[in-house]
C-alpha positions in Angstrom: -45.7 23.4 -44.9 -44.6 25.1 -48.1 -43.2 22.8 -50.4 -40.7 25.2 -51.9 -38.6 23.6 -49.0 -34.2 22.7 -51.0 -33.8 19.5 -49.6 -30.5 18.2 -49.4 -29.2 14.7 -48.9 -26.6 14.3 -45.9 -23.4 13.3 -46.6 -23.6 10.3 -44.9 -26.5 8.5 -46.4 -25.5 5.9 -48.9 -25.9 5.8 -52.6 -26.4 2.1 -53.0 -28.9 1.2 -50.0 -31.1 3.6 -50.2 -31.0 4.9 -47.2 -31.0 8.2 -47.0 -31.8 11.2 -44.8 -32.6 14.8 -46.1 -32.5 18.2 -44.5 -33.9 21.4 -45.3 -33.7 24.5 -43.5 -35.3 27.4 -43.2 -35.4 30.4 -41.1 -36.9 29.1 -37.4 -37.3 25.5 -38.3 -34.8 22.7 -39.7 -37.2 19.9 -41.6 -35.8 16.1 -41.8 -36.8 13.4 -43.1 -36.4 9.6 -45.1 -35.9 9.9 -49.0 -38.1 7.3 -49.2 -40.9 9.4 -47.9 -41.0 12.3 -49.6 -44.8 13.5 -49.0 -44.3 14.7 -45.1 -41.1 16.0 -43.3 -40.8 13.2 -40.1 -38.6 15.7 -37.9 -39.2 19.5 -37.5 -37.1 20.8 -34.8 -35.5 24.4 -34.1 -32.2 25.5 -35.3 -30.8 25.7 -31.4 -31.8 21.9 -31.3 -30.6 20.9 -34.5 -26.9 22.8 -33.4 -26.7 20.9 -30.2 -27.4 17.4 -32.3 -24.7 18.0 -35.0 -22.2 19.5 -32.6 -22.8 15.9 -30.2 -23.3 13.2 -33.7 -19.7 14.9 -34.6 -18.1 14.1 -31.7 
């Protein structure tokens, strides 16, 4: 995995507990993973799958 991967923190991970989940996508692959554990992504998924979990966490 390259680790030029722009991680960004969701928007609904806390500031003051610490826990937090972070996303970084890339062309045909969507990494996720715990802030506290930077060295490995835990979730690698496709974009179709990660569409279909957003679209059903938002409703």
């Amino acid at each position: 995995m390259s680790t030029d991967l722009k991680w960004t923190k969701s928007s609904y991970s806390s500031d003051d507990s610490g826990n937090c989940v972070e996303v970084a996508t890339c062309p045909h692959t969507i990494h996720v993973r715990d802030s506290k554990d930077i060295t490995v992504p835990a979730l690698t998924v496709s974009p179709d799958a990660w569409d279909t979990f957003i679209r059903h966490a938002a409703a």
